[in-house]
C-alpha positions as CSV (number, residue, x, y, z in Angstrom):
1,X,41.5,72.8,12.4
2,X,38.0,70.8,12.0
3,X,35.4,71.9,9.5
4,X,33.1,72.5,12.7
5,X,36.0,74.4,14.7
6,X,36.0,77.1,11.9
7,X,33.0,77.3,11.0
8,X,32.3,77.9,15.0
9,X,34.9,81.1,14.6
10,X,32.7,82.6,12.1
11,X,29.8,84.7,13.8
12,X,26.2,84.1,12.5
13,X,24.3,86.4,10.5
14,X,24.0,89.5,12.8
15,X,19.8,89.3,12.3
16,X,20.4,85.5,13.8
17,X,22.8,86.1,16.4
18,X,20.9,89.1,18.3
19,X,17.2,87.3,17.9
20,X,19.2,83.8,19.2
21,X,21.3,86.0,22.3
22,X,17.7,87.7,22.9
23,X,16.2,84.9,23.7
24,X,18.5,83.0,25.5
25,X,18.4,86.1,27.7
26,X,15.1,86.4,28.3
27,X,14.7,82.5,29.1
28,X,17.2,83.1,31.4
29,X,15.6,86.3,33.1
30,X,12.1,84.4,33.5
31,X,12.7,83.5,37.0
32,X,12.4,87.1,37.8
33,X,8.4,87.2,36.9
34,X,7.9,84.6,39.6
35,X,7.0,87.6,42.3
36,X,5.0,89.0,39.8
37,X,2.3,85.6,39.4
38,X,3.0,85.1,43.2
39,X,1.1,88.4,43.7
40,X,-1.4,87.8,40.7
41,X,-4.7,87.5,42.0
42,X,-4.5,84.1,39.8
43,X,-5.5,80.7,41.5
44,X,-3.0,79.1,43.7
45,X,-3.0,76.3,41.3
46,X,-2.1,78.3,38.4
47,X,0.5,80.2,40.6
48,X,2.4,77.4,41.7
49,X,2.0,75.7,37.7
50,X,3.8,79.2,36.2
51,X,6.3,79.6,38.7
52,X,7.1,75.8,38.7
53,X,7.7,76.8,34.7
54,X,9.7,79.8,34.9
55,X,11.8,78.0,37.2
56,X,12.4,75.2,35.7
57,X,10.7,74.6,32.2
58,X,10.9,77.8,30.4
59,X,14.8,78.7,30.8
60,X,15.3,75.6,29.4
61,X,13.0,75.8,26.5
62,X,14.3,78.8,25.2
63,X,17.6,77.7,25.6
64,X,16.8,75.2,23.0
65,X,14.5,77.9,20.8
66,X,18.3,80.1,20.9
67,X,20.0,77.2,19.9
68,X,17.5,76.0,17.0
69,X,17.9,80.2,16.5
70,X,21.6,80.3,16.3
71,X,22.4,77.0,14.7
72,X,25.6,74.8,16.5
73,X,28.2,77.1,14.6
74,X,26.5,80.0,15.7
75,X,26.0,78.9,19.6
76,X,29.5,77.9,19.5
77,X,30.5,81.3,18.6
78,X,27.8,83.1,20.9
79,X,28.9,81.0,24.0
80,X,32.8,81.7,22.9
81,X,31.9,85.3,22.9
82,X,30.5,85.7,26.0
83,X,33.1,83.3,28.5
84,X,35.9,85.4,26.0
85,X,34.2,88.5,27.6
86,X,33.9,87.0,31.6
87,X,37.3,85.3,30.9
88,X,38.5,89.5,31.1
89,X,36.6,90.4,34.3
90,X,37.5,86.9,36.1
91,X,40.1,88.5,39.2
92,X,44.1,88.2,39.1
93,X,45.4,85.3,40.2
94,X,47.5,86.9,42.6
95,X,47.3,90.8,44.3
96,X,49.1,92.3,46.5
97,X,49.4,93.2,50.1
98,X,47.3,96.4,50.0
99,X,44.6,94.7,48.0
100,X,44.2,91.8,49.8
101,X,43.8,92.9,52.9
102,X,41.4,95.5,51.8
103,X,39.5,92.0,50.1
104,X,39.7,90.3,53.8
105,X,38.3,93.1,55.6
106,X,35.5,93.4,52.8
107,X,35.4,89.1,53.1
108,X,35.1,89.3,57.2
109,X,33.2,92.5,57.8
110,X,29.8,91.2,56.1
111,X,30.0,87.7,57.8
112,X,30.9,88.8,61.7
113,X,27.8,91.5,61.3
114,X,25.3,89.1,60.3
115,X,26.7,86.9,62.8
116,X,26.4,90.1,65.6
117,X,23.0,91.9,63.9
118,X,20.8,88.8,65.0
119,X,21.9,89.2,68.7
120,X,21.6,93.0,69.0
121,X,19.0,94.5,66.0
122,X,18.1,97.2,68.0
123,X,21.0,98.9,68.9
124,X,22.1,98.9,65.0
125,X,20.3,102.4,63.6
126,X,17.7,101.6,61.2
127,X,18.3,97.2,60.8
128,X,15.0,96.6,62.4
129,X,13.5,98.8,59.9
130,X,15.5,98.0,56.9
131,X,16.5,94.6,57.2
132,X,16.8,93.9,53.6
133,X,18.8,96.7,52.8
134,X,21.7,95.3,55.5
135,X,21.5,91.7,54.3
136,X,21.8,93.0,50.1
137,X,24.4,95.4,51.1
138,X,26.1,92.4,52.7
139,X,26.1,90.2,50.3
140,X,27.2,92.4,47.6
141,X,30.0,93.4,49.9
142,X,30.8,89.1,50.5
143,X,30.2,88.9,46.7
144,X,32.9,92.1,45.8
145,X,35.7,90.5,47.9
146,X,35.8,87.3,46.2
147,X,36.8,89.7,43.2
148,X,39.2,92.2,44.9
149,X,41.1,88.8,46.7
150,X,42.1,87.8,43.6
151,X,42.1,83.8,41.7
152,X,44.3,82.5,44.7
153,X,41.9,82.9,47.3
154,X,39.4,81.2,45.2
155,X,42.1,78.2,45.6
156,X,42.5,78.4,48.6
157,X,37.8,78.2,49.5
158,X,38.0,75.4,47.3
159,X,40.0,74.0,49.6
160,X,38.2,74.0,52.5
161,X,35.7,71.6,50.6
162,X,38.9,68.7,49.5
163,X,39.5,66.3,52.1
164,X,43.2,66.1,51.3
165,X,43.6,69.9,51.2
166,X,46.8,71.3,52.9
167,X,47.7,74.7,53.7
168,X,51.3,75.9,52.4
169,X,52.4,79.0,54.1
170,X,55.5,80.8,52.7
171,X,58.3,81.4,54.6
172,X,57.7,78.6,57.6
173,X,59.4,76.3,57.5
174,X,58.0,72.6,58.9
């Protein structure tokens, strides 16, 4: 083990680590404030100025302000911490029957209705009215089954985007 690969397993001061991960967060959330300036009874110039920065300047900024925060040893650990903990909620590579098919009918049901809603909104109760409440229900829904299917049907979108892809199918043989 390097001098840098243990010093990376040692967390930073507490005070450090909790300013450092504040920051990052917040960089991070600034995106969100965009409505907010878009309905600020600021100048378009200075509307369009701020959100082009908390889209695309200020994340980064304080992504380097939680780094200078934390110190390399104390990133290293931070950003170890954090994929350790999404490493746990990442979905089984495989599930079974009763699982995945409750993950296709939650992977189908969103798509074919946003497929069907734009041809008949008006004889869906309450879409015209609440369209936004339909399409984030949806998407949560898509979202969810990508989770419930499991790590092999993440294999097996990515392979609808290689060119040399082939399906297998158990049991058929030819």
């Amino acid at each position: 083990m390097t001098g840098g690969q243990a010093r990376a397993s040692q967390p930073p001061p507490r005070g450090r680590l909790y300013l450092g991960a504040t920051v990052l967060v917040f960089g991070w959330l600034c995106p969100l404030f965009v409505p907010l300036v878009l309905e600020s009874g600021l100048a378009t110039e200075w509307k369009t100025s701020l959100s082009g920065l908390l889209l695309l300047g200020i994340p980064e900024l304080f992504t380097l302000a939680a780094v200078a925060i934390l110190g390399k040893p104390g990133f290293a650990y931070f950003k170890a911490m954090v994929f350790g903990l999404l490493r746990r909620l990442a979905p089984p590579d495989a599930v079974g029957l009763a699982r995945y098919r409750v993950g296709l009918v939650m992977f189908v049901v969103p798509v074919l209705f946003a497929w069907i809603s734009i041809y008949i909104p008006n004889l869906i109760p309450g879409f015209v009215e609440h369209p936004i409440v339909f399409a984030v229900s949806g998407d949560i829904m898509f979202f969810s089954s990508l989770f419930v299917l499991g790590g092999d049907f993440w294999d097996k979108l990515r392979a609808l985007f290689v060119h040399g892809a082939k399906a297998h199918f158990p049991g058929v043989h030819g």
